[in-house]
N, C-alpha and C positions, 0 to 999 in steps of 0.2 A: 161581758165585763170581766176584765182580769182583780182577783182577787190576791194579796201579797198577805200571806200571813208573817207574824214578829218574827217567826225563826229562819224569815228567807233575807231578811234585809242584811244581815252581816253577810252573807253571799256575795249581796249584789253590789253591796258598799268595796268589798275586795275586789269584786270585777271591772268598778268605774275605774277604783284606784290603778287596777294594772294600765289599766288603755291610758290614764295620764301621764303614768310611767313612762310606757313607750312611746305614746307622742314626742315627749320632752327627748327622747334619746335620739329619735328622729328630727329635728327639729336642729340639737345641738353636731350630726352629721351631716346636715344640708348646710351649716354655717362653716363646717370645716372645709366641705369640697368648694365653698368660695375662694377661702383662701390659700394659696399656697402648702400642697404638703411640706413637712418636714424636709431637709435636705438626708443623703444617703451619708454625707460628711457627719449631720450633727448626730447622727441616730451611731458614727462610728465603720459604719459601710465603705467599705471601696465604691470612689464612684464611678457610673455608668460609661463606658467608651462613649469617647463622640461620632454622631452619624458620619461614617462612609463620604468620602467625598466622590463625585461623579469620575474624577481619573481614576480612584479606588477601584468603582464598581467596575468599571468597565477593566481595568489591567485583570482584575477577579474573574470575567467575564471570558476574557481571551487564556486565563489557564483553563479555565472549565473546558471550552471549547478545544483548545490545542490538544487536551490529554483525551477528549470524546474520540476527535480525528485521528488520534495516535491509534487508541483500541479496537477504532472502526479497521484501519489499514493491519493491525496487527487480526484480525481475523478475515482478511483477505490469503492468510496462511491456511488459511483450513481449504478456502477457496481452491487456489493454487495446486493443493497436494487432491483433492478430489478432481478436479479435471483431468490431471495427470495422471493419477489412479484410473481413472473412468476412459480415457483416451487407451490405454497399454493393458497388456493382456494381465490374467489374473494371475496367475506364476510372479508376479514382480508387483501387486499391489503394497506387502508391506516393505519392501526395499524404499517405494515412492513416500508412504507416511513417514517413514524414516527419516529421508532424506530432508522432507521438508521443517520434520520438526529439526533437526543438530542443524542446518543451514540458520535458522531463527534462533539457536542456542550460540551454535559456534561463531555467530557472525556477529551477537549482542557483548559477547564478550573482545573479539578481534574490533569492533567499532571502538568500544570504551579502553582499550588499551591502544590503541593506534591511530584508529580512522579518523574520530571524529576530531581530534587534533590538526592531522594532514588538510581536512575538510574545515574547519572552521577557526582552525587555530590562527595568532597575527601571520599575513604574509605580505611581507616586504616587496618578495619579485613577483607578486601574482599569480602562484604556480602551485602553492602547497604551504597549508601553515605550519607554523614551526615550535608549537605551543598547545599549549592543554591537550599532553596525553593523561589519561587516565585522569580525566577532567583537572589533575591537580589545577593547572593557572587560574581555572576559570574559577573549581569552587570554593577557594580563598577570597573572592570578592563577594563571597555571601548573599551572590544571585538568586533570588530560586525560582527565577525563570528558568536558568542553566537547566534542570532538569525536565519540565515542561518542555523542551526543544529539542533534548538528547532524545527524549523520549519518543516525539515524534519523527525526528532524523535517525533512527535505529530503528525503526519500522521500516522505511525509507531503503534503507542499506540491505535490510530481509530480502524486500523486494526482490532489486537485483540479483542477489546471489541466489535466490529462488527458482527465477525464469531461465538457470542456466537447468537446471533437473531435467527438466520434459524435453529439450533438445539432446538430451544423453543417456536417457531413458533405456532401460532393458540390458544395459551391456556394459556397465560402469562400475570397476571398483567401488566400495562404500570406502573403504581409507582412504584413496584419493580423492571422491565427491568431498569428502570434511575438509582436505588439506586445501580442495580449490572453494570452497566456500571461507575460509579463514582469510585465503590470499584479497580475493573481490572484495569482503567486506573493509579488510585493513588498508588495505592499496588501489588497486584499481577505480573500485568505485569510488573514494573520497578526492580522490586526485584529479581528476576529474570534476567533479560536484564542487571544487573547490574554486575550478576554473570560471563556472556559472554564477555557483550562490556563495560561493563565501564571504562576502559582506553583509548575509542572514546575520551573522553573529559578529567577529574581531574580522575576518579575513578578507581580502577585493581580490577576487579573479580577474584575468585577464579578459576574459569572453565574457562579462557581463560589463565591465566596462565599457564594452566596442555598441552594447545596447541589444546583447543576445536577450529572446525571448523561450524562456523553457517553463514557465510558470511552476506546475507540478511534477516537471520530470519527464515527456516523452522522450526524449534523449537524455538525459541525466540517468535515469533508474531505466528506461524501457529499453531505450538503443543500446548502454550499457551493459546491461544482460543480456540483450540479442545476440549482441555480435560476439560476445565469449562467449554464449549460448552456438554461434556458428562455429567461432573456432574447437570448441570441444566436441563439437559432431563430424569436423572434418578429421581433428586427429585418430577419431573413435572409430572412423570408419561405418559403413552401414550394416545394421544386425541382421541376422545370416536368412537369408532366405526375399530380403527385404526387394532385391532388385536380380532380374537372369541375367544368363549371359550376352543375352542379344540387348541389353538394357531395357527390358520392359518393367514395370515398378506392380507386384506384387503386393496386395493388400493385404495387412493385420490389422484384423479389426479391433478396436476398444473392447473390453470385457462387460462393462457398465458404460453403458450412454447416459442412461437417468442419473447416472455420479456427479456426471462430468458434468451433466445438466445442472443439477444443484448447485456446482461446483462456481459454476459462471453464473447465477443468480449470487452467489453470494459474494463473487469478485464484484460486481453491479452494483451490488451494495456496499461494500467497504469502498467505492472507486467515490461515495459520496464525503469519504472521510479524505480520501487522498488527495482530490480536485479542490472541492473548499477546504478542506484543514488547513491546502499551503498557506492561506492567509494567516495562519494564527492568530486571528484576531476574530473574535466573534464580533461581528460588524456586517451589517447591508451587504455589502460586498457575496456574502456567500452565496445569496438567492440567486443569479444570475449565471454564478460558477456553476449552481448545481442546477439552473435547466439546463444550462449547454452541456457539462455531461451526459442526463438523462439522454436528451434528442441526438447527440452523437451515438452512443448507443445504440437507439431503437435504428436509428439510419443503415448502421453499419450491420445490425442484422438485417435488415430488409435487403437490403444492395447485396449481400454478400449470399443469401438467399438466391435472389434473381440470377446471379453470373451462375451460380453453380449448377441451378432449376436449367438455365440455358446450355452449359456445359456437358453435364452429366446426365438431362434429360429427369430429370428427376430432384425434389428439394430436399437437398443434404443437410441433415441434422446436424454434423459435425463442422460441416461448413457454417451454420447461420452460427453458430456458440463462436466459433472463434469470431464473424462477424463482427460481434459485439463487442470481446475484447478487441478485435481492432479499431472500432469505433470509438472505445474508452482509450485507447493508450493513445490514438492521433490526435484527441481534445485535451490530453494533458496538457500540453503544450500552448496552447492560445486559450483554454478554458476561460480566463479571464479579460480575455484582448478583442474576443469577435462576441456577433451579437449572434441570439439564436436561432437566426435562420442560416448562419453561415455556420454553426454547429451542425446542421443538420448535412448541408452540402459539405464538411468534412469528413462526419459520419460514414455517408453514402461514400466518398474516393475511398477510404482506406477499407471500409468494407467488400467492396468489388476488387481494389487491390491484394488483399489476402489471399482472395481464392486463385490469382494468376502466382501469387508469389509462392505459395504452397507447390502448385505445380511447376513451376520452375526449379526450385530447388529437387523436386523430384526427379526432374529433366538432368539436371546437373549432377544427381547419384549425392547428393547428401541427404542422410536419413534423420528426418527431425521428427518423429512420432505423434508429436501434439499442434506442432508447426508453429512450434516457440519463436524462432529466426522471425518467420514470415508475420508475424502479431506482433513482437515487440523489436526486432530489428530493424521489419521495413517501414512495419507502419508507426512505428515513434520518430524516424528520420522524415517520412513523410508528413505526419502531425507540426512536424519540427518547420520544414519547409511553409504548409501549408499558413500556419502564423504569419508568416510575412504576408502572402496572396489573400486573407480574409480580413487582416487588421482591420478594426475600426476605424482607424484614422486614415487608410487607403492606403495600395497598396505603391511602393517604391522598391526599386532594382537595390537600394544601398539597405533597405532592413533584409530585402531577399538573401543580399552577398553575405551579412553576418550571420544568418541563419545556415546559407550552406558550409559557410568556416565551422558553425559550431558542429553540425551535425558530420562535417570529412574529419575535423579534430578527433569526435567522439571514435569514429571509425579507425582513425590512424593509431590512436594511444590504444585503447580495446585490441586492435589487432596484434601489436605488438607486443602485451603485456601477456597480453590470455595468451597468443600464441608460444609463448615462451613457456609459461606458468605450465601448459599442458604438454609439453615437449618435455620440461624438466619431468613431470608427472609419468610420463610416459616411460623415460629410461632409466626412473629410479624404482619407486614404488609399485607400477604399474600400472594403466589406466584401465585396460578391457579387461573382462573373466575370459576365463576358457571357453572354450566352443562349448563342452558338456556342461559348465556350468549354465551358460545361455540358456543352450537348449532345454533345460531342467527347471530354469528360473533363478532371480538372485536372493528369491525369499527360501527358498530351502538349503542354498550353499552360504550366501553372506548372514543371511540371521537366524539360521536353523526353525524355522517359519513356516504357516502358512495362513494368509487372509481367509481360507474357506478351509479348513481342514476337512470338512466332511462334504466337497466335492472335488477335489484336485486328489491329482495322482501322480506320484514321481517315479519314474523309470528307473529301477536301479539297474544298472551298470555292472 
């Protein structure tokens, strides 16, 4: 039995009193949240934006996406410059980091003062537009998609002028490599790209009106660098020791295979930003794009693997890695037009294609190092072709015929421009080093350099 003496009841009398207290507090909170809060107007608040409408979300959706794909394709530049590195001897590894980084410099500024205008600017004749250089036209209309697209179309343009490096590789002026990477980024390559996609933004090409299919570029950006990639290896000549006199072709091996290996891992993976990004549009669509990437791919190193395993008697390492980028550059092209099985059966041609086409140009005494020509020359022309024979919708002789226009156009205009471009190169500033510079390397005579200082040795003279 509890006992409460006098001096405890003022205690306890305070203690009920509190808990009535708080009931009542609680009580007059539960009848508020009945009713309607205050508004943010009557309290004096600016009020709340209104929710997002579904067009909102999703135009929000497709910059997120468009600028991911942009920065996926712009570290395909590191990509690029390690296989090329990793392929060519170690005398000339920082020439190649070089290269690739002012190609990605000098070409972001020649796009935005030139290209991207030629390339997407209004055109009236279907040829080249004639409008927003130096974004002026466009960024007066207070877009700001405009830069969401520059951004990804300037990755785009890297590209290109990228894949001309490893076909000129070891023996190339560095002032002329900048002057011919300004030239491809501002001209060649938009003039062109303009002919395909220019009604991406103000401009209609001629070649996509006829109903060309280039999706992400096997010929726009691959074939485009290929082939000024071949004509800078023909003007160059082949590096000294590369081929005898009876024509037999002399191997230089890569310095780093494990580079060049990383190198093509991590092109495999920006090729995911380059294939789906071209949608710009974050949208279903992209799932589809990137299995058929992937399985082009994985095909074209298998296949490329086999021919060489049956060739050479032996499975060449250097042959499955290009493999792959040939697999990736011949699906650019129809990435989004064929279903995944006929990704696969593209994969596998252009991967068993590489390794004949490598040797060919062998055959023919042009020295292409990394066998740039044969990966994004042949096999982007062929990705190109191949789109008409895989189509979804089956195949017919009249998408065949617009594809082989687009892909001889690509070739005609490329031949004629690059061939120029490096003839002028040639008789002004110079294109090749000296013999002793070669043979010494162009990282200790062009940049006073060396990638291993404490294992390379330079001959002095």
């Amino acid at each position: 039995m509890i006992r409460f003496t006098t001096g405890k009841w003022p205690l306890i009398l305070f203690f009920l009193a509190t808990l009535l207290i708080a009931a009542g507090v609680a009580a007059d909170g539960l009848a508020a949240g009945v009713t309607a809060p205050p508004t943010q107007e009557a309290a004096g608040a600016p009020s709340a934006p209104p929710a997002p409408t579904p067009a909102e979300v999703q135009k929000n959706l497709d910059f997120v996406w468009t600028l991911v794909a942009a920065f996926l394709v712009f570290f395909m530049q590191a990509g690029f410059a390690m296989v090329e590195s990793g392929f060519t001897r170690a005398k000339n590894a920082v020439n190649i980091m070089m290269k690739n980084l002012m190609d990605f410099s000098v070409g972001s500024i020649a796009f935005l003062v030139l290209g991207f205008g030629l390339m997407f600017g209004t055109s009236p004749s279907g040829w080249f537009g004639t409008d927003g250089f130096l974004l002026s036209d466009f960024a007066k209309d207070g877009d700001k998609w405009l830069y969401a697209f520059w951004m990804f179309q300037v990755v785009f343009a890297a590209t290109a002028a990228t894949i001309v490096s490893g076909a000129m590789a070891e023996r190339t002026k560095f002032s002329a490599y900048l002057l011919c990477s300004a030239v491809i980024s501002a001209l060649i390559y938009p003039v062109f790209g303009s002919w395909a996609w220019g009604s991406l933004y103000h401009g209609s090409g001629w070649l996509e009106k006829l109903g060309f299919i280039d999706f992400a570029g096997s010929t726009v950006v691959h074939s485009v660098g290929g082939w000024a990639a071949l004509w800078g290896a023909v003007m160059l000549g082949p590096r000294k020791g590369r081929y005898t006199k009876d024509g037999k072709v002399t191997a230089i091996p890569g310095h780093n295979i494990p580079m060049a290996a990383l190198g093509v891992f991590i092109l495999w993976f920006g090729w995911f930003g380059f294939n789906p990004g071209s949608t710009t549009a974050g949208t279903a669509d992209i799932a589809r794009i990137a299995v058929n990437t992937n399985l082009a791919a994985a095909a074209g190193a298998i296949a490329s693997l086999l021919v060489a395993w049956a060739i050479f008697k032996k499975p060449d390492g250097a042959m499955a890695l290009n493999g792959v980028l040939a697999g990736l550059v011949a699906i650019t092209s129809p990435c989004a037009t064929v279903t995944p099985v006929a990704s696969v059966a593209i994969g596998a041609i252009a991967g068993g294609a590489v390794v004949l086409s490598v040797l060919f140009f062998d055959r023919i005494r042009i020295d292409d190092p990394v066998g740039a020509i044969s990966v994004h020359g042949v096999c982007g022309a062929l990705g190109t072709l191949l789109a008409a024979v895989f189509h979804e919708e089956g195949f017919t002789m009249a998408r065949l015929g617009v594809q082989a226009l687009g892909v001889g156009a690509a070739f005609a205009w490329v031949s004629v421009t690059a061939a120029l471009l490096f003839f002028l190169l040639k008789k002004t500033v110079g294109l090749r080093v000296s013999e002793e510079e070669e043979m010494d390397g162009l990282d200790y005579h062009e940049h006073g350099n060396a990638a291993y200082p404490n294992f390379q040795l330079i001959e002095k003279r």
